[in-house]
C-alpha positions in Angstrom: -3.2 -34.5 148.1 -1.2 -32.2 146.0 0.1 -34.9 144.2 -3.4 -36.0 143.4 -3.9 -32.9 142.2 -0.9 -32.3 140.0 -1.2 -35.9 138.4 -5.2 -35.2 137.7 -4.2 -31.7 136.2 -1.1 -33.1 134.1 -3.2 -36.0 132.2 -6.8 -34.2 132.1 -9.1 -36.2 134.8 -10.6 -35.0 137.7 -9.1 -35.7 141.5 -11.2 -38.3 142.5 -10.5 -40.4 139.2 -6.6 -40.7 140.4 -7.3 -41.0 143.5 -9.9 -44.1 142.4 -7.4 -45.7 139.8 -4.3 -44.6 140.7 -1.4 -46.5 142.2 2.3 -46.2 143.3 3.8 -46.7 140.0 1.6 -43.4 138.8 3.1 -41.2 141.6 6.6 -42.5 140.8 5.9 -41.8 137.2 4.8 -38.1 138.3 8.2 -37.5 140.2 9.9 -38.9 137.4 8.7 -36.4 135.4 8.7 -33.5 137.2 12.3 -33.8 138.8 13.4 -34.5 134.3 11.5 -31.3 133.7 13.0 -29.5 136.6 16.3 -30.6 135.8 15.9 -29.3 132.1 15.1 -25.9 133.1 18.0 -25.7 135.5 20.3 -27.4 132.9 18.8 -25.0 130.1 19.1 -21.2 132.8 22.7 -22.8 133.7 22.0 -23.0 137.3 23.2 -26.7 137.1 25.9 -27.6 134.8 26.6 -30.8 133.8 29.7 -32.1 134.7 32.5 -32.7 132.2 33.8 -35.6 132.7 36.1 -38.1 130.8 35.7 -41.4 130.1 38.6 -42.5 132.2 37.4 -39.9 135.5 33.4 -41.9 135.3 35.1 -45.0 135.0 37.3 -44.4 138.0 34.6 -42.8 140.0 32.0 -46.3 138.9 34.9 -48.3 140.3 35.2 -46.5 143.5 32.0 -47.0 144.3 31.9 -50.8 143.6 34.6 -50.9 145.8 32.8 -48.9 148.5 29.7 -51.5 147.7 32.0 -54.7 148.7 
């Protein structure tokens, strides 16, 4: 319900209008969203860095995964 809620408040409809038209793809939309905007602020108070990496060290970590994958 609070999702309903949030979604009707972010685009300007009322409750029952989500809850009559809306699907899955809206709420994944909605998380999208908020967890970008929630990441910004953390990224932008620097309670979450972003890691600096090099290009060799993501490469390396992409191939270690694959490997873990197979």
């Amino acid at each position: 319900m609070i999702n309903i809620g949030m979604i009707a408040k972010q685009y300007g409809v009322l409750p029952s209008i989500v809850r009559e038209y809306g699907n899955t793809y809206d709420l994944m939309i909605y998380d999208v969203m908020m967890s970008w905007e929630q990441h910004q602020q953390e990224k932008a108070s620097g309670k979450k860095a972003t890691p600096k990496l090099s290009q060799e060290e993501m490469m390396a970590a992409l191939e270690r995964v694959k490997k873990e994958k197979t």
